[in-house]
N, C-alpha and C positions, 0 to 999 in steps of 0.2 A: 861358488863352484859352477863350471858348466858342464850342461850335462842332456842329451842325443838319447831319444830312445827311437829301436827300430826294430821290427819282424824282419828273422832272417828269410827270404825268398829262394823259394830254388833254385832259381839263376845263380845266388850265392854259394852255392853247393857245387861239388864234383858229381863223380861216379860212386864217390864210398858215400856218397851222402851226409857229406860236412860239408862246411866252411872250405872252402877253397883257400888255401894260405895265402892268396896273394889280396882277396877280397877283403880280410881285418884291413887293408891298409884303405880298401876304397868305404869301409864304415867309418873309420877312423878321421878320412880325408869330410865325410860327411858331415859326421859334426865337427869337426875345426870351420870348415862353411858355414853350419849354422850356429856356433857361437858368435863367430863374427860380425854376421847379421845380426842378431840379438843385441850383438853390443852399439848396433846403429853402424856400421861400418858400411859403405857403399862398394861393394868387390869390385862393380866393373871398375869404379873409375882410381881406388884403390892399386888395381893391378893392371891398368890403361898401360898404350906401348909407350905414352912417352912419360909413364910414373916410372913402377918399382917392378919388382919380381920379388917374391919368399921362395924362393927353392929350397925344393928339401934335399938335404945331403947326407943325412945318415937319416935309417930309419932300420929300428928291430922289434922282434913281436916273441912273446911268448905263449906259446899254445898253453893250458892248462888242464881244459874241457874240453871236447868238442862241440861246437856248435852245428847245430839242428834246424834243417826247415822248420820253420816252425815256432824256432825257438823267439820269447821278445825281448831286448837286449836291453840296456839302459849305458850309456858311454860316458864315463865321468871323463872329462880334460882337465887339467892343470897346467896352463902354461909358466915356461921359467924363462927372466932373459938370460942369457950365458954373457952378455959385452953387447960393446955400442950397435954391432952390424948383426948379432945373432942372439935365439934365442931355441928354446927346446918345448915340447908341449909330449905329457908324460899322459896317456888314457888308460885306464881300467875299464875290462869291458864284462861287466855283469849282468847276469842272469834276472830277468824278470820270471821269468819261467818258473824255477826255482829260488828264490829268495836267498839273497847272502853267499850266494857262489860268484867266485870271478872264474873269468873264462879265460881270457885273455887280458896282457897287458902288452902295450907296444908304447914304442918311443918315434918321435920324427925332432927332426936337428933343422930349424928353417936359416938360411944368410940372406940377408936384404941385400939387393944388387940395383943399380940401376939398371933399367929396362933398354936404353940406348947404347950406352956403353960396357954393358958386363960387370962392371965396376962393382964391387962392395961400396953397400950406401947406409948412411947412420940409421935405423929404426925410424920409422913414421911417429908421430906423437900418436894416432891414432892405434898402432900396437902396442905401444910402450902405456896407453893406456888401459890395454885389455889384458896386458901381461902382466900388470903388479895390480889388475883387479880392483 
């Protein structure tokens, strides 16, 4: 399993003093970064102009909790491949703060494209290595 822990900071926060709904996706995008690194992956050259692109194409989030300055999170990921060009990466976002609460779950939908031509391009060995774990 991989798994991001982080202090939420209040730059992460609104005015009501949560989590900003749009900020789970930039904790979310965190650790999908630092799994990948962990798994030895080199990002720049990875997502270089003339490699690949993972864009993400759907992405949903479920509030549960709300999250707290303050609060320190733990990010579990699960990545799934969906097919040869895509793949899915499913996070539960839990409570260190509190033990055995989830806070939040969000999903991201990534399609490998080629970086030159826009093109849908088959998975890298190097994701198809970190996605079946």
């Amino acid at each position: 399993m991989n798994s991001y822990q982080r202090t939420i900071h209040l730059a992460d926060t609104d005015a009501a003093g949560v989590v900003y709904f749009a900020n789970i996706f930039v904790l979310c995008h965190e650790a999908y970064e630092e799994a990948l690194a962990r798994s030895g992956m080199n990002l720049k050259v990875l997502v270089s102009p003339s490699g690949i692109a993972l864009p993400i194409v759907h992405s949903s989030a479920d509030f549960l909790r709300p999250l707290f300055c303050g609060d320190r999170l733990e990010v579990q990921l699960t990545p799934k491949q969906l097919g040869e060009t895509e793949f899915e990466i499913t996070y539960q976002v839990l409570s260190l703060t509190t033990p055995q609460i989830t806070l939040a779950r969000v999903i991201t939908r990534h399609v490998c494209i080629n970086a030159a031509n826009r093109q849908r391009s088959p998975l890298p060995e190097e994701i198809l290595r970190w996605v079946s774990g």
